[in-house]
N, C-alpha and C positions, 0 to 999 in steps of 0.2 A: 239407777245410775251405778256404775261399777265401784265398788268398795276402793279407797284407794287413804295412802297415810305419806306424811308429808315431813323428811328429814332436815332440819337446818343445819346445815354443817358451819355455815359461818352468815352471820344476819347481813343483810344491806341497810348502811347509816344513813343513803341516800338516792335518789333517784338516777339511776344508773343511763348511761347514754347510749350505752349497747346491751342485750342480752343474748348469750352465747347459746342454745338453744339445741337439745342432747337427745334424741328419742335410743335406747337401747333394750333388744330381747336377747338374754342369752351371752351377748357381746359384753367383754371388758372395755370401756372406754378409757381404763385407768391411763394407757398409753398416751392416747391425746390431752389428758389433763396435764400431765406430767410435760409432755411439751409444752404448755401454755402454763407452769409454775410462772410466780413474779407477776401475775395478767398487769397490764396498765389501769391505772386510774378510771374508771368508769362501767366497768364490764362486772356484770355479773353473768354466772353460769346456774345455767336449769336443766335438770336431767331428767328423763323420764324412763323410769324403766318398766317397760310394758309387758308384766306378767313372767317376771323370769324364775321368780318364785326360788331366788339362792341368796340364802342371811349371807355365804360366802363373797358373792358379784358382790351385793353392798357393803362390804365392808370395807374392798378392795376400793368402790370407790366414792368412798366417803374419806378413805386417807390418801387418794388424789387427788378429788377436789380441792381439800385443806391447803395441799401443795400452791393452789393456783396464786393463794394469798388475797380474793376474790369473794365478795358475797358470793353464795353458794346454795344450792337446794336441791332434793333430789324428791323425786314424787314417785312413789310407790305405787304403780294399780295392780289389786289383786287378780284382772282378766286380762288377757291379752286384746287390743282395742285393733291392730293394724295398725301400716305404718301411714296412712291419713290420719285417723282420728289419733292418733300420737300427736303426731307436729299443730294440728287444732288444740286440742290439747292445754302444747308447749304454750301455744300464742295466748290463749288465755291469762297463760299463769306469768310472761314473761311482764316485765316494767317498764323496759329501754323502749326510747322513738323507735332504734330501730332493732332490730332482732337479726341474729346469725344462724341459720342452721348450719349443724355441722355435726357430720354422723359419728357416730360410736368407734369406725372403723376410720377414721383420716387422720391423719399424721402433720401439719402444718409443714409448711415447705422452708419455712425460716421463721427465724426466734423473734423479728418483727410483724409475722402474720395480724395479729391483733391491730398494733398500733397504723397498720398500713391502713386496714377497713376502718378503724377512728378517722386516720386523715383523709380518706375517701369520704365518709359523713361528714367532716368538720368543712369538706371545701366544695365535695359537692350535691350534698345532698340528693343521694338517687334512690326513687323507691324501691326499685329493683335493681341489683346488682349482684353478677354470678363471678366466683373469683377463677374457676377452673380447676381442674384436677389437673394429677402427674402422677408417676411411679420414682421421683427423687429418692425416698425411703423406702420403697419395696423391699424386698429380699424373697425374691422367685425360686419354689425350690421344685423338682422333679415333680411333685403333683399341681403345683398350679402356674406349670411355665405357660399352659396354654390360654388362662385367664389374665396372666402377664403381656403377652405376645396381644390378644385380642384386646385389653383395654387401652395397650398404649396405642395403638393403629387406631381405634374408634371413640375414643372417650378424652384422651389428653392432645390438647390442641390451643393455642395461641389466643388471645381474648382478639384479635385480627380475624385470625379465621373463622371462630366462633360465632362470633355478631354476624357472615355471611346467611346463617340458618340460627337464626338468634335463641327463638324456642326448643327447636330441637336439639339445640348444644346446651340445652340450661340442663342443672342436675340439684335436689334439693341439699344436697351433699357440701356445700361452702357458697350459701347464697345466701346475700343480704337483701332484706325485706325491712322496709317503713312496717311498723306495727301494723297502724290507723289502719296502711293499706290491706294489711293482711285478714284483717277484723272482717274488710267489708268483702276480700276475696280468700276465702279460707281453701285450701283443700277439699276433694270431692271425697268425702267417705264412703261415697258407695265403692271404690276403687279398694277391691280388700287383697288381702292375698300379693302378691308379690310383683312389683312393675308399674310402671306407665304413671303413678300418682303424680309423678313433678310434672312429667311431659304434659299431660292435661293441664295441671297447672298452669305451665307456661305458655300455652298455647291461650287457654283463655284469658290471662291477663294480658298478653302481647295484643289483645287488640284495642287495649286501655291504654297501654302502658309501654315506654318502651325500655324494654330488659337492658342494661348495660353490661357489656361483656369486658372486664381489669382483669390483669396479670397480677393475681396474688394466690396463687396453686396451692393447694395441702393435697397429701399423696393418700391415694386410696393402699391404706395397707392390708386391708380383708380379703386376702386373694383366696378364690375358692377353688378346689380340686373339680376335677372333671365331672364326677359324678354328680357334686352339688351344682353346677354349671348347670349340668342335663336336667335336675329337677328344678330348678328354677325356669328353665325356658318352660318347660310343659306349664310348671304355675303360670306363669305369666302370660298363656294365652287368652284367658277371659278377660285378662283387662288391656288386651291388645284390642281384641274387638271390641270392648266397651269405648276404650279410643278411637278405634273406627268410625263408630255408629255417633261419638259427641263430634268430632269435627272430619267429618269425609271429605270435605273438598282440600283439608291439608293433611292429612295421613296418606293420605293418595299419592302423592308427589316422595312419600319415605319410601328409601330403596327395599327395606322389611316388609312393606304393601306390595311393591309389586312383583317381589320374590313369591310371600305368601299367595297372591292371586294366581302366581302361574303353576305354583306346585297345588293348588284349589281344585286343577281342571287335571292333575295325575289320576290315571284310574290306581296307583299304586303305591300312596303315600308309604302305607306303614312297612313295604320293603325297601321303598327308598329311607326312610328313617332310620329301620336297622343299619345299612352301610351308612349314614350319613355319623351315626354313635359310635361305630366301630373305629371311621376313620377320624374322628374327633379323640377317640380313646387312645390310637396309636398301638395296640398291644404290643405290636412287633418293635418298635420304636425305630422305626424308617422312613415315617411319611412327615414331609417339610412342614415346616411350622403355617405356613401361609395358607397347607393345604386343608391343615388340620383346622384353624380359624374359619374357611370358609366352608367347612365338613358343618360346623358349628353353627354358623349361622343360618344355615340351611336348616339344619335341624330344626333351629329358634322358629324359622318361618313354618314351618312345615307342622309345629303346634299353633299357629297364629293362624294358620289356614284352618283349621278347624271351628273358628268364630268370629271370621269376616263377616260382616252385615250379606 
C-alpha cells in the first residue's frame, strides 16, 4: 500500500453534512480555498495530494485551508496514485452523507456556492448532483485563449441543456455524490493516465441512478497552453478506448467516436495530424478561433482513433 501521512489543519468536532473533496498533483488549490474562507456550518474539506512531493505546495495549503474556518485535512501520498484511485481514495477518508468533488483548479462562481449544495441536500436529497462549470473567473491570456474558446463552446452549459445528454455533460469537477452511493459505485481505477474517468463513471451509474443537472457553476480556472492541450489529447487515447470497449452502444452515438471512426479508415493520419497541430497552434496568428477549436478536436480524435475497439 502506498506510504502516505496525514495533516490536520483543523479537527472536526462533529459529523459533518458535506465533505468538500480535493484530489491535487502539482496544482495549488490554495485559490479555491481562499474562495470558500468563512465555509458554512457543516462542511469539512479533504485534500489529497497525490505525489507532488513539494513541503512548498503544502504549506501554501495548509494556510488556505485554515482560511476556510472549516474542519480540515490534507493527506499526503508518497506515489502518485491517478486521478481514479485519488477520488476512491478521498471517498474513503471523507465523513459527510454526502461528499463534493471539486478539483484543485475551480474557482466557485459565487460566495454562496456551498450554502446553495447544503440547501440542495437539505430539500432535496439527490444522490447525484452535477453543478456545472463556467469561465466567470477566467482570465484567458495569449497562450490559452484556445483552451478558453474550446471549453466555453463544449464544457459550459445550462443545467437545461445538460440533463439533454445527462452523462456526458457530468464532469467530476463540482459533483455532488451521496457517500453510501459512492462506496458501492466507486470509480474505475484501471482508467490511469489522463480523461474519460468521470465519463465512465457517469455512464455506469446513470443506469442506477438518475444524475441531476443544478445551476451552481464554479469556473474552471486551469486553462492550459496549446501544447499542454496537445499532450493531454494524445494521453487520453487509451482511456478513450477503454471507454469504447466498457460501454459501445453509448460512446457510439459521441460526436468524438464518430470523428475518430472516420479518420480510423485515413490511410494518412499522421499527416493529417501534423496540419491539424499546426492549425490548432496558429503560428502565424491568422487562423479564426473556431478554426483553430476544430483543428483541435480533430487532432483529439485522430489519437482516439488509434484505440477504438
Amino acid at each position: 500500500m502506498p506510504t502516505e501521512q496525514t495533516i490536520i489543519v483543523r479537527d472536526r468536532p462533529q459529523t459533518p453534512r458535506l465533505s468538500v473533496l480535493t484530489p491535487f498533483y502539482r496544482y495549488d488549490p490554495s485559490a479555491m480555498l481562499k474562495r470558500l474562507a468563512n465555509a458554512p456550518a457543516g462542511v469539512e474539506f479533504v485534500l489529497f495530494d497525490d505525489g507532488s512531493a513539494s513541503a512548498e505546495l503544502i504549506a501554501n495549503v495548509m494556510s488556505a485551508a485554515a482560511m476556510t474556518g472549516a474542519p480540515s485535512r490534507i493527506i499526503i501520498s508518497e506515489t502518485n496514485l491517478g486521478r481514479a484511485r485519488a477520488r476512491n481514495r478521498l471517498i474513503a477518508e471523507a465523513r459527510g452523507r454526502h461528499v463534493l468533488f471539486l478539483d484543485a483548479d475551480m474557482l466557485p462562481d459565487t460566495s454562496a456556492f456551498l450554502s446553495v449544495w447544503l440547501g440542495i441536500i437539505a430539500t432535496q436529497e439527490p444522490r447525484v448532483a452535477f453543478g456545472g462549470l463556467s469561465l466567470a473567473h477566467a482570465e484567458p491570456t495569449p497562450e490559452t485563449a484556445l483552451h478558453y474558446a474550446l471549453f466555453g463552446r463544449s464544457d459550459c452549459a445550462p443545467a437545461r441543456r445538460r440533463s439533454r445528454r445527462s452523462a456526458q455533460a457530468t464532469a467530476s469537477s463540482n459533483l455532488l455524490v451521496e457517500r453510501d452511493f459512492l462506496l458501492a459505485h466507486p470509480f474505475d481505477d484501471h482508467f490511469t493516465g489522463w480523461g474519460f474517468e468521470d465519463i465512465d463513471w457517469a455512464l455506469d451509474v446513470s443506469r442506477v441512478e438518475e444524475i441531476m443537472h443544478v445551476d451552481n457553476p464554479a469556473t474552471h480556472a486551469g486553462l492550459d497552453d496549446v501544447s499542454t492541450l496537445m499532450r493531454k489529447s494524445a494521453e487520453a487515447g487509451p482511456n478513450f478506448g477503454r471507454l469504447a470497449r466498457k460501454h459501445p452502444m453509448r460512446v457510439k452515438s459521441f460526436a468524438a467516436h464518430r470523428v475518430a471512426s472516420a479518420l480510423r479508415a485515413s490511410p494518412a493520419r499522421k499527416t493529417q495530424r501534423r496540419i491539424y497541430s499546426w492549425l490548432a497552434r496558429d503560428p502565424r496568428g491568422v487562423a479564426p478561433m473556431r478554426v483553430r477549436c476544430a483543428a483541435l478536436k480533430l487532432l483529439r480524435a485522430s489519437h482516439y482513433a488509434e484505440y477504438l475497439p
